[in-house]
C-alpha positions in Angstrom: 0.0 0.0 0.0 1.3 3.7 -1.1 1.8 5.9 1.6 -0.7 9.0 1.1 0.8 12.1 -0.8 1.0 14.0 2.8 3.0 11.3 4.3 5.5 11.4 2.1 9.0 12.5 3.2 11.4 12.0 0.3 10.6 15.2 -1.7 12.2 17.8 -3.7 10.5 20.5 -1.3 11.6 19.0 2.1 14.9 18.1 0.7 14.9 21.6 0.2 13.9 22.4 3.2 16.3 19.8 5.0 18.9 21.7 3.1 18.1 25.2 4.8 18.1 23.7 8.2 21.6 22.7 7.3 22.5 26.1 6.5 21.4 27.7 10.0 24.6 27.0 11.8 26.9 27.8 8.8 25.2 31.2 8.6 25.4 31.9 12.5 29.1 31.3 12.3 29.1 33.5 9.5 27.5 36.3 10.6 29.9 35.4 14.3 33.6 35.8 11.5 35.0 38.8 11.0 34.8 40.0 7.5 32.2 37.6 6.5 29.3 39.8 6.5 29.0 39.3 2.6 29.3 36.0 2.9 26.8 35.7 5.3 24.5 37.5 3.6 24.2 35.6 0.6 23.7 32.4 2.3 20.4 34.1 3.8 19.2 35.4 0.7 19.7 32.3 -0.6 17.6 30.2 2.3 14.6 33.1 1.8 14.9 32.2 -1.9 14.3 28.8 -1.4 11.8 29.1 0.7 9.9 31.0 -1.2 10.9 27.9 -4.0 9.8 24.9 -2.0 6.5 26.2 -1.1 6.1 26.8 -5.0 7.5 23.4 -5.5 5.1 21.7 -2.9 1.8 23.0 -4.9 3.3 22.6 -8.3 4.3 19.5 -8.1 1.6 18.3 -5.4 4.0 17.8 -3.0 2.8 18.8 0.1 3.6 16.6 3.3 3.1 16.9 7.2 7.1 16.6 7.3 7.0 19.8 4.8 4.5 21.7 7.3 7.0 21.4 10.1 10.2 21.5 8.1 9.2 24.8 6.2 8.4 27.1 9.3 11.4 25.2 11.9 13.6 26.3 9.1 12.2 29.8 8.8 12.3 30.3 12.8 15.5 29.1 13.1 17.3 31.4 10.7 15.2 34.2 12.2 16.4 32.9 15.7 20.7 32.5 14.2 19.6 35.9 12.6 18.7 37.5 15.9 21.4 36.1 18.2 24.5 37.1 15.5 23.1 40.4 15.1 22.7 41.1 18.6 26.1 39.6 19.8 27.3 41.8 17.5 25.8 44.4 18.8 24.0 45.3 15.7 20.3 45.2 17.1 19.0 45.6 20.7 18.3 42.8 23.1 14.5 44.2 23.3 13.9 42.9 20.1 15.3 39.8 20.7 13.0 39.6 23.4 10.3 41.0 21.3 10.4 38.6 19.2 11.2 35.7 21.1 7.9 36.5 23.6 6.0 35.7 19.9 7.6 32.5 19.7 6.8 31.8 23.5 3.0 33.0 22.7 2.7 30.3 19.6 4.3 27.6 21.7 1.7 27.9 24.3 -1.1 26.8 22.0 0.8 23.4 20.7 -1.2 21.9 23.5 -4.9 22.5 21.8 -3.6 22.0 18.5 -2.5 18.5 19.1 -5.9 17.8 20.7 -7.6 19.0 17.6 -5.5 16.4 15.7 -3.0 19.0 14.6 0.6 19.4 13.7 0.6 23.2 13.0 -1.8 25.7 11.6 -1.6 26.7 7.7 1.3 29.3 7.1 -0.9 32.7 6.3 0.6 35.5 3.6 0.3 38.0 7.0 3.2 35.3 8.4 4.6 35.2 5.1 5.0 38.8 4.5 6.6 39.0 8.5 9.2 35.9 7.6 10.3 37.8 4.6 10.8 41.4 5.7 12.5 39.8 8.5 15.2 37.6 6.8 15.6 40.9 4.3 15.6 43.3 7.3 18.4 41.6 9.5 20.4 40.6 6.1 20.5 44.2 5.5 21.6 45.5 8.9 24.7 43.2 8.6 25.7 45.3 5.7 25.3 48.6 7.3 29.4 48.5 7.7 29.6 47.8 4.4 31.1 51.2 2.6 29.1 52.6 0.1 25.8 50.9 0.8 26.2 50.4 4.8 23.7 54.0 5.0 21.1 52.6 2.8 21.5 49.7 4.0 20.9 50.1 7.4 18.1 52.6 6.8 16.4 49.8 4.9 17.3 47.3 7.2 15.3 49.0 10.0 12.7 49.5 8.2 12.0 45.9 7.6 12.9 44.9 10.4 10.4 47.1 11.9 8.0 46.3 9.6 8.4 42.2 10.0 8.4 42.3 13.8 4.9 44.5 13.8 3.7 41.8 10.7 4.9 39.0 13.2 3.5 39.5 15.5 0.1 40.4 14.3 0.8 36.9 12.5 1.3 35.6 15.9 -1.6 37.4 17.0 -4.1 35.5 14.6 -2.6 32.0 15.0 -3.6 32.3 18.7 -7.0 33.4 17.6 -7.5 30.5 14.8 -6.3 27.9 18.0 -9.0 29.2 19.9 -11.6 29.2 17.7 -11.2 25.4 17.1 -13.8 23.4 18.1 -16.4 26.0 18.4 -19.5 25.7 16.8 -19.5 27.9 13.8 -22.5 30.1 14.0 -24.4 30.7 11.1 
């Protein structure tokens, strides 16, 4: 008997997938070297390319899986989390937003609980989450080339700004998974 399309696990979007996870510690110590900022970079763009491409991938191909639904936003949260701890042990961003965004993280965790009782691994990735996970892995990319000469002004003007604008998104992301988790189980009212 043929495992259903959503159990699958050997596919080209969680390989890609599997292959961003493997990138988060490369791109910590990256963004931890001196003089690889570029470098460092890169490598992110690259991970918010792809995961832009597996998602893609997933529907085109109809490859969607429960392992792809974990894999897809661990990966995301992870290179936000690397992102976030390089920049500020660098001292590049402030600890508040660390803890900002990490008290999101916290907020989601708590509701794992009534997920799992409703027979649920996670809830569907929104485009409000989306929209967050990209301005963040653009804004945080960009403040590591703020010493960069030449572009390090615009960059870190930039930067900010998505950064800025990703936390706020994030958390109003957060904001509506909470309320979707509640709202399970309740009789819908016509």
């Amino acid at each position: 008997m043929e495992p259903s399309a959503s159990d699958r696990i050997l596919t080209v979007p969680n390989a890609l997938s599997l292959l961003r996870l493997l990138g988060v510690p490369v791109f910590l110590w990256l963004v931890l070297v001196p003089e690889a900022d570029l470098a460092a970079f890169v490598l992110l763009v690259v991970a918010g390319a792809t995961d832009w491409f597996d998602g893609y991938l997933a529907r085109a191909l109809d490859q969607r899986s429960r392992l792809g639904v974990v894999l897809d936003p661990l990966a995301d949260r992870l290179y936000i989390a690397a992102t976030l701890i390089g920049l500020a042990l660098r001292a590049l961003i402030p600890w508040w937003l660390v803890a900002v965004l990490a008290l999101r993280e916290a907020m989601l965790l708590a509701i794992v609980p009534r997920l799992r009782r409703h027979g649920l691994i996670a809830l569907p990735v929104t485009y409000v989450g989306k929209a967050a996970t990209w301005c963040l892995l653009w804004g945080f990319p960009l403040l590591l080339l703020s010493g960069q000469p030449v572009i390090g002004t615009a960059a870190l003007a930039f930067g900010w700004a998505f950064a800025l604008w990703g936390t706020f998104l994030y958390w109003w992301s957060g904001l509506r998974y909470v309320q979707q988790a509640v709202s399970l189980g309740r009789p819908v009212s016509p």
